[in-house]
N, C-alpha and C positions, 0 to 999 in steps of 0.2 A: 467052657471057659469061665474060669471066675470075673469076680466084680471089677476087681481090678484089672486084668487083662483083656477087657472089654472097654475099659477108658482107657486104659495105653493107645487101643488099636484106634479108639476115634480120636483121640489126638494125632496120630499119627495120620490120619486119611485128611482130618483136615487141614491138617497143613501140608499134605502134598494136595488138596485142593488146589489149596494159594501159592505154592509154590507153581503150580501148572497156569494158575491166571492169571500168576505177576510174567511168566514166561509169556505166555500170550500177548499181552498188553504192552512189554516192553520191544514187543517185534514191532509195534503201532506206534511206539511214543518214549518220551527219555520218562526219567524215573521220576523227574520231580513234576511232570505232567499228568504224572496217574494221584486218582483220588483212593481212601479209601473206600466211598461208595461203590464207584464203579467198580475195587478189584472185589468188595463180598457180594455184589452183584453177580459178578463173573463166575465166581466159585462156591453161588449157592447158599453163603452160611449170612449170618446175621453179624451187625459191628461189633455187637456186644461179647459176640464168640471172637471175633477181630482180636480190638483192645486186650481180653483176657490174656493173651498167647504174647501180644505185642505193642509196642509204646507208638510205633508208628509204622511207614512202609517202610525205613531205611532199615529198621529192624529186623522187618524178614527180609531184606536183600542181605543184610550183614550175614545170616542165620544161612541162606541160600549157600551163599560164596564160602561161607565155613565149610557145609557139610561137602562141598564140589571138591575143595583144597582135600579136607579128607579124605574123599575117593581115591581124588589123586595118589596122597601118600599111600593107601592100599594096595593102590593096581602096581605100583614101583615095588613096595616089600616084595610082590610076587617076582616083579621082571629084573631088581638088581642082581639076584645074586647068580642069576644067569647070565649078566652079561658079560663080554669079554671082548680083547678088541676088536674081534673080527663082525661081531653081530652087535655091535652096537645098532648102526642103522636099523637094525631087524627089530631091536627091544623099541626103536621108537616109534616105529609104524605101530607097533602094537597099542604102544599108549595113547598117540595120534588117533588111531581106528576108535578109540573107546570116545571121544571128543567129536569125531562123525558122526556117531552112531546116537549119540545125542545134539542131532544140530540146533531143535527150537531153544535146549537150554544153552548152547554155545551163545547164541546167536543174541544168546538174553544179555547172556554175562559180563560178554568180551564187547558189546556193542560197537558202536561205529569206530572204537579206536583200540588198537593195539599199544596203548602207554595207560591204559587205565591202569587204578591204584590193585584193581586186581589181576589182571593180567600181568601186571609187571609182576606180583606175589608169584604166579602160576609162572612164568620165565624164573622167577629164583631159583624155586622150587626145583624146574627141571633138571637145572644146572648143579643145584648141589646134591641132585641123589641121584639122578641119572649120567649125567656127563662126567662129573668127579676128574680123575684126573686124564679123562680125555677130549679134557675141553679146553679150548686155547685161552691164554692169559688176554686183559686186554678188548679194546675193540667194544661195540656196541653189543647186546643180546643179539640182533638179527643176524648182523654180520657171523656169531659164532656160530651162532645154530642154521644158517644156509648153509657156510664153507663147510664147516663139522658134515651135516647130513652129507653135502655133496661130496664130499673126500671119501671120509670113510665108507661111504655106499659103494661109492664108485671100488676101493678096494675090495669090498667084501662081493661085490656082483651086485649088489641091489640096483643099483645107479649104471645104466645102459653106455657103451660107448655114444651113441648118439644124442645122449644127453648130455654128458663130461663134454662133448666136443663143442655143443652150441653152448656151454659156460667159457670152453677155455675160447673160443672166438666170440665169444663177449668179452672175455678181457683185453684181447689182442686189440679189439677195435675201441675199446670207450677206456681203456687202463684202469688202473687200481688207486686209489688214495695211500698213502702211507700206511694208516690205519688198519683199511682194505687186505694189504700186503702181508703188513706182520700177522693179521690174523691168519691171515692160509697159511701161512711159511710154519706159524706154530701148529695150528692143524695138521700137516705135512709132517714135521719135524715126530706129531705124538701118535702117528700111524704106526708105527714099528717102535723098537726097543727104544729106549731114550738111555744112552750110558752114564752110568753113577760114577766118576771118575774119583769120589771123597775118598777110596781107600788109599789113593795115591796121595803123599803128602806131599804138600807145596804146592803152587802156581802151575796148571797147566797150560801148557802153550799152544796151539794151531798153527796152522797158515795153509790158505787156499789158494789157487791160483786157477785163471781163466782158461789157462791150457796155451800154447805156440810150440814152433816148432826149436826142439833142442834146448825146450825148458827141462832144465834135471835142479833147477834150485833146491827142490828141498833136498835132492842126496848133501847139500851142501851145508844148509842153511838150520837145516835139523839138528843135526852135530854141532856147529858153532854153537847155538842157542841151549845145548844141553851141556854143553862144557862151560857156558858161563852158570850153571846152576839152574837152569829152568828146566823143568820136563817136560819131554816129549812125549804125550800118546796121543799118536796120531794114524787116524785111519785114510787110508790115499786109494784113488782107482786106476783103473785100464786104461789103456790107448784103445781111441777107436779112430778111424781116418787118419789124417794127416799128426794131430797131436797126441805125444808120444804118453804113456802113464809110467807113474812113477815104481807103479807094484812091477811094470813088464821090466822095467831098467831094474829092480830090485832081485828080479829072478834072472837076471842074466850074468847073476856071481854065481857060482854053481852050489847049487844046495841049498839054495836060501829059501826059509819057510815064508810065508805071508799071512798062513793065517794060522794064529793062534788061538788058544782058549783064551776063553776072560780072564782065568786064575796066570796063565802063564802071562799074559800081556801085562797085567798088572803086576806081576813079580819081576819082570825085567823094566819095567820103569823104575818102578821104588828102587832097583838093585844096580841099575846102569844109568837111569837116569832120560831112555830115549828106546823109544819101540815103533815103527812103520809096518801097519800091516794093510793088509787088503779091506775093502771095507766090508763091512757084513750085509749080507741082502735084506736081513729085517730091521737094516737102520733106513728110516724115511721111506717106509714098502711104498708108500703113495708116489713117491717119487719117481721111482722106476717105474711105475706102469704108466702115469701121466706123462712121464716126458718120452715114451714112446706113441702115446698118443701125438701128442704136441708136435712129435716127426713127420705122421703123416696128414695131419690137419695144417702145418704148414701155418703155424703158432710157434716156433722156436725162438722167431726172435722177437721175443716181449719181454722187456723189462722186469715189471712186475715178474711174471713167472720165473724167468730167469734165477733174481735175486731171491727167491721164494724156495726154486730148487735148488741153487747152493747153500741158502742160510739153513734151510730144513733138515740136512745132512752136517752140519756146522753144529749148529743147537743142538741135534739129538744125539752127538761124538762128546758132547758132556765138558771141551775144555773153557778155564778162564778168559783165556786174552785170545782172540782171532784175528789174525793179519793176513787182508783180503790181497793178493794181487792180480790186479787187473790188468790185464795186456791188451794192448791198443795198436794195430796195424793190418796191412798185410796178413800176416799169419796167426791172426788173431781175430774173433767173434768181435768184439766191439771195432771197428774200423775208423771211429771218428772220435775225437777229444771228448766233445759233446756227452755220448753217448757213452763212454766210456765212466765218466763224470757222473754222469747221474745213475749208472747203475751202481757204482762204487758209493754214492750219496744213499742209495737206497738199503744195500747192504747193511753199512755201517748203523744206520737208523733203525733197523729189525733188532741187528746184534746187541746193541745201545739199549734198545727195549725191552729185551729181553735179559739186565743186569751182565750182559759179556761187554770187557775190553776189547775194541773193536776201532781199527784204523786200515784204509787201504792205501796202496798206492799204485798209481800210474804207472805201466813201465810200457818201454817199446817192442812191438814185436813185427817192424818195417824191416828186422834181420835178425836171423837166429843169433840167441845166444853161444858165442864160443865158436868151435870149429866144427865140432862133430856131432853127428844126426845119426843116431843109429842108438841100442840100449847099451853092450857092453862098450861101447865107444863113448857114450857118453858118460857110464859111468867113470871109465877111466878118465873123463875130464874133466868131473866133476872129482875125483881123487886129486886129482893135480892142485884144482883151486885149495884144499882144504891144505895141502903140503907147499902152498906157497908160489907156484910155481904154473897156475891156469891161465886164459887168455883174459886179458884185460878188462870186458865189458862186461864176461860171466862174472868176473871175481868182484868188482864195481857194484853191479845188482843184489847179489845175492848178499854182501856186506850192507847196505842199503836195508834190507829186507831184514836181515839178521839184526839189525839195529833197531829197527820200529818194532821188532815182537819180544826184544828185551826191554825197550820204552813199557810198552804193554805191561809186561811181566812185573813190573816195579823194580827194574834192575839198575836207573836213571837217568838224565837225562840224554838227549841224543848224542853231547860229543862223546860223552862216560860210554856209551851205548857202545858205539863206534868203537871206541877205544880198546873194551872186552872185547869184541868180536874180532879185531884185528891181533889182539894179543891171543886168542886160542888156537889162531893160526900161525902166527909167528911159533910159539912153543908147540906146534905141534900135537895138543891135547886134543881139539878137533878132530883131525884125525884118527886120533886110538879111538875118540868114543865114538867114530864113526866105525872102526873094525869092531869096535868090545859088541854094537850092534847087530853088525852081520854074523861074528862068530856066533850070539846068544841064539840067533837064530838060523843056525847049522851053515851060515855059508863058508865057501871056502875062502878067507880073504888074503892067501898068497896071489890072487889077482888083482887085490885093489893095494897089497904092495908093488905089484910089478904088474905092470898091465900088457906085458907081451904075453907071460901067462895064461891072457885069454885066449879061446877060440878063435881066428881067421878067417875069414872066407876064403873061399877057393881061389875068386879071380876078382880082378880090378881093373879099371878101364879109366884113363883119362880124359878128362873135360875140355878143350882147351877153349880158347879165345880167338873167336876166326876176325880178328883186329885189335887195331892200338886202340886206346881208349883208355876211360870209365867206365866202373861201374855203374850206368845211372841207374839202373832199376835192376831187382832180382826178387821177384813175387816170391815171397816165402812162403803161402800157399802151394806153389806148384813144385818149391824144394820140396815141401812136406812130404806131395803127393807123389813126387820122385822116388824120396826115401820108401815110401810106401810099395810101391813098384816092383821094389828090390829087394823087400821082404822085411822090411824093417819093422812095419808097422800093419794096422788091420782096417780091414773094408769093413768087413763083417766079424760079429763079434765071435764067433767060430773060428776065426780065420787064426792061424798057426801063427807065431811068428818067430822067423831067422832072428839070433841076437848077433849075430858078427856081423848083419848085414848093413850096409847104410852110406854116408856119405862123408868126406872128410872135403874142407870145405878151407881154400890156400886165399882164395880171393874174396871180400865181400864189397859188401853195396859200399862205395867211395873211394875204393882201392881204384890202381892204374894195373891194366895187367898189356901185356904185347902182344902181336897175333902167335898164336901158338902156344902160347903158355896155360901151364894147367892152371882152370877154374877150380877145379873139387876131382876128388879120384872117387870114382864109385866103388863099395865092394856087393858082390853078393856070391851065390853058391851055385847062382844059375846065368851063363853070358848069355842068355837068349833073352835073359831083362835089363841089360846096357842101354839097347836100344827106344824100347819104351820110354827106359827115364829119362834118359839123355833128352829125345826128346820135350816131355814134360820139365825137366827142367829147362832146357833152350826156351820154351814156350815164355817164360815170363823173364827172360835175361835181357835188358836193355841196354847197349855199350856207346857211349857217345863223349865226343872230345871234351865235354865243359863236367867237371866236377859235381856232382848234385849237394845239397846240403841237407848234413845229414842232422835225424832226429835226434832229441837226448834220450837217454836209458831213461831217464825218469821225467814223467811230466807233472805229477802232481801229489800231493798226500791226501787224502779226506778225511777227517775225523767230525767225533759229533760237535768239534767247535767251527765246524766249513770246511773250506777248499784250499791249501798253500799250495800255488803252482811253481814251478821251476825254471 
């Protein structure tokens, strides 16, 4: 070795000398309590070799923390272009192991706080060449990099169910902060596809709903909203239990596709203006596996999580304006004002943060909307409302509804709102762009002009009224679970389901019916399930002489300016 690469190599030994005895010494002491004595002491050389190299010790800790960050950005060149979103977790253990495997110099670096001026460099760092864009907007560094690790792990298999389960009953029990919230909801939201919806021009619309029973608003609510000029691309799920999905009521026109390509879904918005399909299983992958967790950990009903796993499938469907409705009752997951209230408060505050128009409202679900429970039954009554001619409380709600996601949309103010939605049903343009929809997507819609066209059930059985009275109670939980019975709907997601089946509904909660007189006529395709439902329906029917007083359709609106109740 020449002259010179014989003083490279001792420069180079002696300052990992002192690199190794400033690591020593600061496992003993903070930095401004080490001498230079003590550290050439420690490391064998002389001051005078010190001073040459450096002006003092903050010198070489700068010179330390450089060559560390360097490492850093090295070990990433190797593990970025490997990663993808399934192994993220995976690239970060990797990086993590490299920061074990040297604990005395961690332990120098990072000392007693996690907000030093360099560790907070080494959290930048992380984030903008590892995480990139699968890292949630927002939120503290900690906060993204737990939820991130624990989400995506847990998708990818790194992260144990046994572990996802003592995070998700740590939230259940201690909740989330707002902050807390949006961060996972976007973590959730960037686990799967996240849809670009820019090729579609103009404002697109949403609207979510908490689920009840004989909710079919959007067959309704969709077409109003795109016949005033807003787009619809919207992805909708299944029925499981008692409340019904809007894709089963969508497949019970015959022929009707649900899921389409990206290229086709986007070319019938842009070309009609409104598209309903099924949702895709890589939008919010985290979702669906956690909230089958969340099932049997017996975590469902959290807040936070809740608003986390609707908003995460909201954000990652890509539209502008989201209009949450919340249903409150009986046949509804929120059962109380309160609560109801504050999950719609939580919603709208993700949505809001996340640069989406975003308002909820209150609605009642103490009685199904309309008369009919069942999918091709409902859809025909949901045909009815858009033709002028539906039951009064559906058509009430769903104009409500239709009003706030034109607000949204920038179409104006509420009475303007109101006014366009009630005029696409008077003309009858709602309507066709409700057919122009199903035809684009192969159904047959001489059923949603004529609804005797549909399918029948075999047999039907009357309900009657074993006395005078009121209605004072009819748990619409246990209609649900009737219509369910009967084939209407699914236990399991396996489960088949009858579309003629279901219930048509002559009396509801306030009404006066006489002994004998039919409640609801049941149908299905099998009489040997009469008796079950009958049953389970009788189970929650209360008839008593005094009136009850009944709830409004709407209790409240939420937006990011509060709460206007009704």
């Amino acid at each position: 070795m020449n002259a010179k690469g014989d003083a490279n190599r001792s420069v180079r030994m002696t300052k990992q000398r002192l690199y190794q005895a400033l690591i020593t010494l600061l496992q003993q002491k903070s930095l401004r309590e080490i001498t230079v004595r003590e550290l050439t002491e420690l490391a064998g050389i002389s001051r005078g070799t010190f001073y040459f190299h450096y002006t003092d010790i903050y010198a070489l800790m700068d010179q330390m923390e450089a060559a560390q960050l360097k490492r850093l950005n090295e070990l990433m060149d190797t593990l970025i272009p490997s990663i993808s979103q399934e192994d993220v977790p995976t690239a970060l253990v990797a990086l993590f192991t490299y920061l074990t495997e040297n604990p005395d110099l961690c332990a120098a670096l990072y000392g007693k706080s996690w907000e030093s001026e360099f560790t907070s460099s080494v959290k930048r760092l992380i984030a903008e060449r590892c995480w990139g864009n699968f890292a949630p907007t927002g939120g503290t560094e900690d906060q993204k990099y737990m939820l991130s690790f624990a989400v995506n792990g847990y998708v990818a298999g790194d992260v144990p169910d046994y572990q996802m389960s003592a995070l998700l009953m740590a939230i259940y029990l201690r909740g989330m902060t707002d902050e807390e919230t949006a961060v996972l909801t976007d973590v959730m939201a960037r686990s799967g596809d996240m849809v670009d919806l820019s090729a579609i021009a103009g404002i697109k619309a949403d609207k979510h709903s908490t689920g009840g029973v004989g909710d079919k608003t959007t067959l309704v609510i969709a077409p109003i909203v795109a016949a005033c000029g807003v787009k619809i691309a919207k992805m909708s799920g299944r029925g499981l239990g008692h409340t019904g999905g809007t894709i089963d009521k969508m497949e019970a026109v015959p022929g009707t596709r649900t899921s389409l390509t990206q290229e086709e879904f986007f070319k019938q918005v842009n070309e009609i203006g409104i598209s309903v399909i099924g949702q895709s299983g890589k939008i919010a992958a985290a979702d669906k596996k956690i909230y089958a967790l969340r099932d049997v950990t017996a975590t469902v009903g959290c807040i936070p999580l809740i608003a986390s796993s609707i908003m995460s499938k909201k954000l990652a469907a890509g539209s502008d304006a989201i209009l949450l409705d919340v249903t409150m009752g009986d046949g509804a997951f929120m059962k109380d004002l309160d609560s109801a209230l504050e999950l719609a408060r939580q919603m709208v505050a993700i949505g809001t943060a996340h640069g989406r128009k975003v308002a909820a409202l209150i609605t009642d679900m103490d009685k199904p909307l309309g008369k009919n429970i069942g999918n091709s039954m409902e859809v025909a009554e949901s045909m009815a409302v858009l033709q002028g001619r539906g039951p009064a409380d559906l058509t009430e709600v769903c104009l409500q509804l239709a009003s706030n996601m034109l607000v949204l949309a920038g179409k104006g103010d509420m009475p303007t709102c109101r006014r366009l939605a009630e005029s696409v049903i008077a003309d009858g343009s709602a309507f066709e762009k409700c057919c122009r929809m199903f035809a684009a997507q192969g159904g047959d819609i001489s059923v949603l002009r004529d609804a005797d066209k549909f399918r029948k059930a075999k047999f039907s059985y009357e309900l009657t009224a074993p006395a005078d009275g009121y209605i004072y109670k009819n748990d619409v939980e246990k209609i649900g679970n009737a219509s369910v019975l009967l084939g209407a709907g699914r236990i399991k997601k396996e489960d088949s389901i009858d579309f003629a089946a279901g219930i048509t509904m002559h009396k509801k909660l306030g009404d006066h019916v006489s002994a004998g007189e039919s409640i609801c006529t049941l149908y299905a395709d099998d009489e040997a399930l009469f008796a079950p439902a009958e049953e389970m329906y009788r189970g929650g029917l209360v008839i008593r002489d005094e009136k009850p007083v009944l709830p409004p359709l709407i209790y409240a609106r939420v937006t990011s300016d509060g709460v206007e109740k009704f």
